[in-house]
C-alpha positions as CSV (number, residue, x, y, z in Angstrom):
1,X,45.9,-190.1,-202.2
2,X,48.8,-188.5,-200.4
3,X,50.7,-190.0,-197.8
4,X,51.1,-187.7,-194.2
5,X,54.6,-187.2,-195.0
6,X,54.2,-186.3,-199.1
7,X,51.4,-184.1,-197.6
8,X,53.5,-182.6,-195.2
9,X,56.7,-182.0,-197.4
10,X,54.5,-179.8,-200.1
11,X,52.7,-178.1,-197.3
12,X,56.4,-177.5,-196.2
13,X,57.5,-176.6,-199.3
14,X,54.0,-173.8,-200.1
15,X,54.8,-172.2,-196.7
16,X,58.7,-171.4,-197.5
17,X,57.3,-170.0,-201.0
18,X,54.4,-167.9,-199.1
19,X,56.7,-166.6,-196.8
20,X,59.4,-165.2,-198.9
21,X,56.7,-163.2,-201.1
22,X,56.6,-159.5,-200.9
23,X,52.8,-159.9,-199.8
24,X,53.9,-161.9,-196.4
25,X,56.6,-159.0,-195.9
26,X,54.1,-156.7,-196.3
27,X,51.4,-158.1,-194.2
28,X,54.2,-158.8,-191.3
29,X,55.8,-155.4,-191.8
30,X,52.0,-154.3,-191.8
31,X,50.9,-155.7,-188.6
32,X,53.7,-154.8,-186.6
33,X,53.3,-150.9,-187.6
34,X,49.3,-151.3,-186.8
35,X,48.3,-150.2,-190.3
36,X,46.0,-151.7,-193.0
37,X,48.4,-153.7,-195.3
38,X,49.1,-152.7,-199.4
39,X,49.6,-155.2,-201.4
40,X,50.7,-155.4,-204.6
41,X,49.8,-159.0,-205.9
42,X,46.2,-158.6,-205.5
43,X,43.3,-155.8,-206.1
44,X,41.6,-154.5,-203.5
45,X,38.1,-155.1,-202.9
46,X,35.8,-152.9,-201.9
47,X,34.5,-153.1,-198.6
């Protein structure tokens, strides 16, 4: 079992990873222009 604070640091330390993927780019970069996102990291399902 994880302490608060280990769980925090890793939780910390995932988010800092997420956020400099082209993905979170994307889906900021996305969002502000008001368009559907395209990734690249994962295949599109169909809706």
């Amino acid at each position: 079992m994880q302490t608060l604070h280990e769980a925090t640091m890793w939780a910390n330390r995932d988010m800092i990873k997420a956020n400099a993927s082209p993905d979170f780019k994307e889906g900021v970069k996305a969002f502000g222009e008001k368009r559907k996102p395209a990734f690249r990291s994962i295949e599109e399902v169909d809706e």
